[in-house]
N, C-alpha and C positions, 0 to 999 in steps of 0.2 A: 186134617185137611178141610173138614167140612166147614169147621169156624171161622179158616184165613180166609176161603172162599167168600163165606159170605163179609166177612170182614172187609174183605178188597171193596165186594160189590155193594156194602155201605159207603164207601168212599167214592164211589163210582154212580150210584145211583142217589145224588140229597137228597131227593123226597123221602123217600121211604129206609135213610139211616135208621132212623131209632128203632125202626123194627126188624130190620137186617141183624143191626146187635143185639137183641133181644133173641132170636133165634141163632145166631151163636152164640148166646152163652147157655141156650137150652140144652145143647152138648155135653156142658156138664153135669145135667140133670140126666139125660141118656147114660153118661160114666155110672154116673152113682145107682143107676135101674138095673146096669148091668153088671158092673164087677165091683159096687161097693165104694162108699165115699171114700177110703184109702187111696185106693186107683183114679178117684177121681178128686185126689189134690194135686197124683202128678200129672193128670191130662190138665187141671187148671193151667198150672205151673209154666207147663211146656206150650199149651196152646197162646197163651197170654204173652212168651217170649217171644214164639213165630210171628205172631200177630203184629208186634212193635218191628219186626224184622217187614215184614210185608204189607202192611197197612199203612198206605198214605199218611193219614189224618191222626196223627198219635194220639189227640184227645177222643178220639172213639176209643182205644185202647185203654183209655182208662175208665171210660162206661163200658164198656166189653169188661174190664178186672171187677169194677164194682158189682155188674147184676151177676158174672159168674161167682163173686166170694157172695151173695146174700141167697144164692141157690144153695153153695155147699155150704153156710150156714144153718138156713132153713131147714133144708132135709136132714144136717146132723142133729139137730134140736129135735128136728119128727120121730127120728127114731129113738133120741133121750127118751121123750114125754109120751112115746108109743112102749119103750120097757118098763117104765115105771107105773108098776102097779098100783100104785098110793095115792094117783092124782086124781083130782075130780075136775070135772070142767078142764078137758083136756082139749080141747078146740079152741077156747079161750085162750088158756093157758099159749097155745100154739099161734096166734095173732097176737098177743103181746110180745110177744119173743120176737116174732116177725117183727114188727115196728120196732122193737127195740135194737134188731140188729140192722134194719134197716136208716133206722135215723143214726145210730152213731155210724155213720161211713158219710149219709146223706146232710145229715148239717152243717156238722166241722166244715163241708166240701161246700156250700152254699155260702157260710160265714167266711172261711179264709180262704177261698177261691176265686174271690166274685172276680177277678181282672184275669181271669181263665174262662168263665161262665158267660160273664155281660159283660154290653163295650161299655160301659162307664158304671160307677161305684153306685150302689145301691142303697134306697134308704133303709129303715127298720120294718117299714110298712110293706114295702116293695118284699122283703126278705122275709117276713112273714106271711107272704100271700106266695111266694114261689115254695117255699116248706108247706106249706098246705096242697098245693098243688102235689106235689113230691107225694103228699099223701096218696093223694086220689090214684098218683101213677102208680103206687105201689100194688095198690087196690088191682087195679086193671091188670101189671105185668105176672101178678099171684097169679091171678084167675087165669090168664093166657098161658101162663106154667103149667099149670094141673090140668089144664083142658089139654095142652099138645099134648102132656104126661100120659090122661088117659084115654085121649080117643086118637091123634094122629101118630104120635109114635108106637102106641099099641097096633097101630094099621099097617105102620112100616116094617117095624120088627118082624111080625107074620109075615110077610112078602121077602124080607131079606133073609132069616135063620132058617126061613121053612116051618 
């Protein structure tokens, strides 16, 4: 319920969409803190289908699927390269993974998208500077993941379970 909500209120409030979506899909980062990425591909699943059910603007719906599958990506990769004993440079390791699970969802969607994305086609230049960009936001949505991760939902949790 928390995700439609704020999903509705991305469609409802433009200024502040992208970051509305962004904290609905941190929701799925809460599934997977608390009962385990399992549990949290069917809150994916279900929450992603509510949302096309009740969200105006169906192309948030698909930035809402995209940053919740590069959460349950991420954190299943964290805990791969958190069991395996054998790696070095596991932080490393863990940002290449990121971008890499990150660009394949985010280019394919930049290159054969562009007449969903921008009102007229784009050149190779233009397409090259919004993939860099992409970068930079990835940079930023990590960091805002692991900050709510560990200081505002560590805050809520105490307050709600006691």
């Amino acid at each position: 319920a928390f995700s439609a909500v704020l999903m509705v209120l991305s469609a409802t409030i433009e200024t502040n969409s992208l970051f509305l979506i962004a904290a609905a899909s941190f929701s799925v980062g809460i599934v997977i803190r608390e009962w385990g990425i399992p549990s949290a591909w069917g809150y994916y699943v279900a929450s992603a289908l509510v949302n096309l059910l009740v969200t105006p603007n169906k192309y948030y719906c698909i930035t809402y699927a995209m940053m919740g599958m590069y959460i349950l990506l991420s954190e299943w990769l964290w805990e791969k390269i958190a069991e395996s004993g054998y790696l070095s440079h596991r932080m490393l390791m863990l940002w290449i993974g990121k971008y890499l699970i990150f660009n394949m969802m985010y280019v394919p969607s930049v290159i054969f998208l562009q007449d969903l994305l921008f009102s007229r086609r784009v050149q190779s230049l233009g397409v090259a500077l919004v993939i860099l960009v992409g970068q930079i936001a990835l940079f930023i949505f990590d960091n805002a993941y692991r900050y709510f991760q560990s200081a505002v939902w560590g805050r809520i949790r105490i307050k709600i379970m006691g």
